[in-house]
C-alpha positions in Angstrom: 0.0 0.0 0.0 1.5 3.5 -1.0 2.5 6.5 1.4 -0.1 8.6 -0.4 -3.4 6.0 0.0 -2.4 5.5 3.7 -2.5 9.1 4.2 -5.9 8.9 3.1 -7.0 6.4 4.9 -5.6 9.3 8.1 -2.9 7.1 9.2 -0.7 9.9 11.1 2.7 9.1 11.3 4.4 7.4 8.4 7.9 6.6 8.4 8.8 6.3 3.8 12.4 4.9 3.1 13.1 4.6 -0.8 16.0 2.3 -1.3 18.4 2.1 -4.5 17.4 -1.5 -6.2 15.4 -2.9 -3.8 11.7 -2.1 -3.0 10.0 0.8 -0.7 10.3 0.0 3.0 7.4 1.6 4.9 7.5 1.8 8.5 4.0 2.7 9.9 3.1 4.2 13.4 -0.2 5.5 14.5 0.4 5.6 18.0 3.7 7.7 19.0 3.0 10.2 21.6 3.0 13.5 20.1 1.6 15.7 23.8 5.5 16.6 24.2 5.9 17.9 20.4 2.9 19.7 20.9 3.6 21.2 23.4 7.2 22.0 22.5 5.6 23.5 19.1 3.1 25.7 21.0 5.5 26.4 23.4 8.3 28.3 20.1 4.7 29.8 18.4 4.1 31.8 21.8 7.3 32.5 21.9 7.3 34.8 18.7 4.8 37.1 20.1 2.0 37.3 17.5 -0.8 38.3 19.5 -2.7 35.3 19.1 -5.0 33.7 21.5 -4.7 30.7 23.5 -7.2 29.0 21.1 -5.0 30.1 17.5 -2.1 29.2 19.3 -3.3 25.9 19.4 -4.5 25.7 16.1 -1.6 26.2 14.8 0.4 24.1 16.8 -1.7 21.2 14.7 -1.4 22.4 11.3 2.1 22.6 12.1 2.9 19.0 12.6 -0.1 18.0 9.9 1.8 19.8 7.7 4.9 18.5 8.3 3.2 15.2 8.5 1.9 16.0 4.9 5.6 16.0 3.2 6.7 13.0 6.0 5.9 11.4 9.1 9.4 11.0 10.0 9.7 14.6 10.5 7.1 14.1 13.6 9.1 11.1 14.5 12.2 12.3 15.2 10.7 15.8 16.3 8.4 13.6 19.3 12.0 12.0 19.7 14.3 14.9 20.4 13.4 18.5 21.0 15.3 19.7 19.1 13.7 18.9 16.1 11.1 20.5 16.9 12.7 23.5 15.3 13.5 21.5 12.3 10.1 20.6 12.0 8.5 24.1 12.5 11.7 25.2 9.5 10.3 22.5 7.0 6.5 23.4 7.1 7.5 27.3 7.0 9.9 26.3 3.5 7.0 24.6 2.3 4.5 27.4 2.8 6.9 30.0 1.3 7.8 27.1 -1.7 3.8 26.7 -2.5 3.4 30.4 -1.8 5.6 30.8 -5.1 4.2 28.3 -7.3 0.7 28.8 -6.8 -1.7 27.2 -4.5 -3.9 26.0 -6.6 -1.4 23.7 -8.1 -1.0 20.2 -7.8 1.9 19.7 -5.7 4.2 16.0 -4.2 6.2 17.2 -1.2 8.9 14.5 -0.5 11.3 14.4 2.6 14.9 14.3 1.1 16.2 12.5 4.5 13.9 9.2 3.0 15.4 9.5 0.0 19.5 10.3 0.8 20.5 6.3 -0.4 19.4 7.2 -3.7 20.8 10.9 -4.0 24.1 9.6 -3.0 24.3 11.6 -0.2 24.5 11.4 4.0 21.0 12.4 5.7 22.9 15.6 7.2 24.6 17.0 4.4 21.3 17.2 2.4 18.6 19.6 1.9 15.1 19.2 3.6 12.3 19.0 0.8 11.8 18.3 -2.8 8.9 19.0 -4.7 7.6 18.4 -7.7 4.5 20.4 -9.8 3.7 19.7 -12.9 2.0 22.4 -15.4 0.4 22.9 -18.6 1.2 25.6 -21.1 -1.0 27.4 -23.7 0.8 25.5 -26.8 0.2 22.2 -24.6 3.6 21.3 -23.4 4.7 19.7 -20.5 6.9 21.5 -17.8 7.5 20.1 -14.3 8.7 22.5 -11.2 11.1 21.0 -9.2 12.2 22.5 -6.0 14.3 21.9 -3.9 14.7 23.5 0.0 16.5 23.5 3.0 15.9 25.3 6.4 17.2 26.4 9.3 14.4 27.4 12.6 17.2 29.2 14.5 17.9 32.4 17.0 19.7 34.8 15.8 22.8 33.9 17.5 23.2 31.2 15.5 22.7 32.9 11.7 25.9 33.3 10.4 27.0 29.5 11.3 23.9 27.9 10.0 23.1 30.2 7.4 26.8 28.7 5.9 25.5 25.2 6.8 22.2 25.8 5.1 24.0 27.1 1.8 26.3 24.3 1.7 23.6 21.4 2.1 21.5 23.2 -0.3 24.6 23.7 -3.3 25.2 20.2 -2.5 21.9 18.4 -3.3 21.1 20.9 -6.2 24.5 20.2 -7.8 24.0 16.9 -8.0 20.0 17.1 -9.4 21.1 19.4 -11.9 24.8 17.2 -12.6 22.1 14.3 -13.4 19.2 16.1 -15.3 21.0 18.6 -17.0 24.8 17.8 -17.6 26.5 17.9 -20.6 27.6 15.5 -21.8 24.5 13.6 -20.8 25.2 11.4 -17.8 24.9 7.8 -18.6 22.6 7.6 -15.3 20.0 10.5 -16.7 17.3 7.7 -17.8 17.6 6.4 -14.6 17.0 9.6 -13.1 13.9 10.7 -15.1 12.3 7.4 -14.2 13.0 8.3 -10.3 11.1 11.4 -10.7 8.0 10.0 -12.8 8.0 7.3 -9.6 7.9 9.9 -7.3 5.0 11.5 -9.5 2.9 8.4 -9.0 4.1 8.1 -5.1 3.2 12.1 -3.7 0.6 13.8 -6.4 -2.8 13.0 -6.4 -5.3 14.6 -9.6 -8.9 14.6 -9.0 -10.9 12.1 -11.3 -12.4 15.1 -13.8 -8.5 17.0 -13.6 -7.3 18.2 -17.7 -3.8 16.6 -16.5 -3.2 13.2 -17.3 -1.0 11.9 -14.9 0.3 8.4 -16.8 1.2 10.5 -20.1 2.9 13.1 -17.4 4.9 10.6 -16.0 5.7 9.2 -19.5 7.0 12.5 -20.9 9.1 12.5 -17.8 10.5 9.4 -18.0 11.8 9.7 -21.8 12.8 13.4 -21.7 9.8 14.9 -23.1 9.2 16.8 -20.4 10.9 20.9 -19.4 12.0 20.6 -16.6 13.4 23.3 -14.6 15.0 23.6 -11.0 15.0 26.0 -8.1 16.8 25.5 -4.8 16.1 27.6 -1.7 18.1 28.1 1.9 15.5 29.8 4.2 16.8 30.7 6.8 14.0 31.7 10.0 15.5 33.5 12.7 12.8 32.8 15.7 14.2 35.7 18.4 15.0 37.2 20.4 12.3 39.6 20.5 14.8 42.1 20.6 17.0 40.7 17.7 18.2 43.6 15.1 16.0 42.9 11.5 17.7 40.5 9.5 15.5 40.2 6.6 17.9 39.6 3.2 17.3 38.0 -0.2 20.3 37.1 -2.0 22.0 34.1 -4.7 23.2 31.2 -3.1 27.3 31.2 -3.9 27.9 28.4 -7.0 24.7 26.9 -7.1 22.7 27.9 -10.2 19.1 29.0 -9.8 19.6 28.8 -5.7 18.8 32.0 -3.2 
């Protein structure tokens, strides 16, 4: 049973490990206490002053960590596990937001946690980025283009910037070299194929069409898979600086060193 149909079926906490060759390993829990996450999550939202009342707070203490839950449950794992993460958690839903925010909500979106995926990337769980997804879209002349994105986060004080805004910049180059090495390069890797036919998996895996949608997700996935398909990539380091409340403004928007297409 896929990650997407048990989601449906409101099974909270899914653990998704994609392997190279071998088949999808699912680890499932339902039942892993989540009262010290919450309360860790309400406890940074109060924390950032917003003037909102106990009730909000609350609120969006759970679409918090259904959101993260929405792109993986291993984020609420190993956020219930370690407090930590809690921060890492709260970083990956606000990337998200801000990712979507660009693209348009009204698109059809598969939000994949790069951590599940690291064996196939090549790469060690902490020296990638956070989330990857992938939107596909129509044009007026009928051609296929699919967004892929990729970001990493950081849910930090401001004491911390300047070390994990390098960290954040370095784990994003990293994993967006080697996307657009594999896509892109020239001369054409001899692994691209393989590649493509990741990314038309992870179509099928994380984005659902309705049953009366224009896009027709098997000849999507086909253009994908043989090259038929624009694709273009965009990385992102965000980098949330929680406090303190009396913290200088930070605010800054700038290209991400050697990394094409990256801010």
């Amino acid at each position: 049973m896929g990650r997407q149909l048990r989601l449906n079926q409101n099974v909270k906490v899914i653990r998704y490990k994609q392997g190279v060759t071998q088949g999808r390993n699912t680890l499932i829990s339902s039942t892993a206490p989540l009262t010290l996450l919450r309360s860790m999550v309400l406890g940074r939202i109060k924390d950032l002053n917003l003037e909102l009342s106990e009730t909000d707070c609350q609120k969006l203490t759970e679409k918090f960590i259904s959101d993260a839950n929405e792109v993986s449950g291993d984020i609420v794992l190993r956020a219930a596990k370690r407090g930590r993460n809690a921060s890492e958690l709260m970083g990956i839903v606000l990337s998200r937001h801000m990712m979507r925010h660009e693209l348009g909500s009204d698109r059809r979106f598969g939000w994949y946690f790069l951590d599940d995926y690291a064996e196939w990337l090549g790469q060690r769980e902490e020296q990638i980025a956070d989330i990857l997804t992938l939107s596909p879209e129509g044009t007026s002349d009928d051609k296929l283009h699919l967004a892929v994105m990729i970001g990493e986060s950081k849910y930090i004080d401001i004491a911390n910037l300047a070390a994990k805004r390098k960290e954040s910049q370095k784990q994003l180059r990293d994993t967006m070299r080697r996307i657009n090495d594999a896509i892109f390069g020239s001369p054409k890797r001899l692994d691209r194929d393989l590649w493509l036919s990741r990314f038309s998996d992870l179509m099928l895996n994380g984005i659902q069409f309705p049953a009366n949608s224009p896009i027709d997700l098997s000849a999507w996935r086909r253009a994908v898979r043989e090259g038929q398909c624009h694709i273009y990539l965009r990385g992102y380091s965000h980098i949330f600086v929680s406090g303190p409340s009396d913290a200088p403004e930070c605010s800054d928007f700038a290209m991400v060193a050697e990394a094409e297409s990256s801010y």
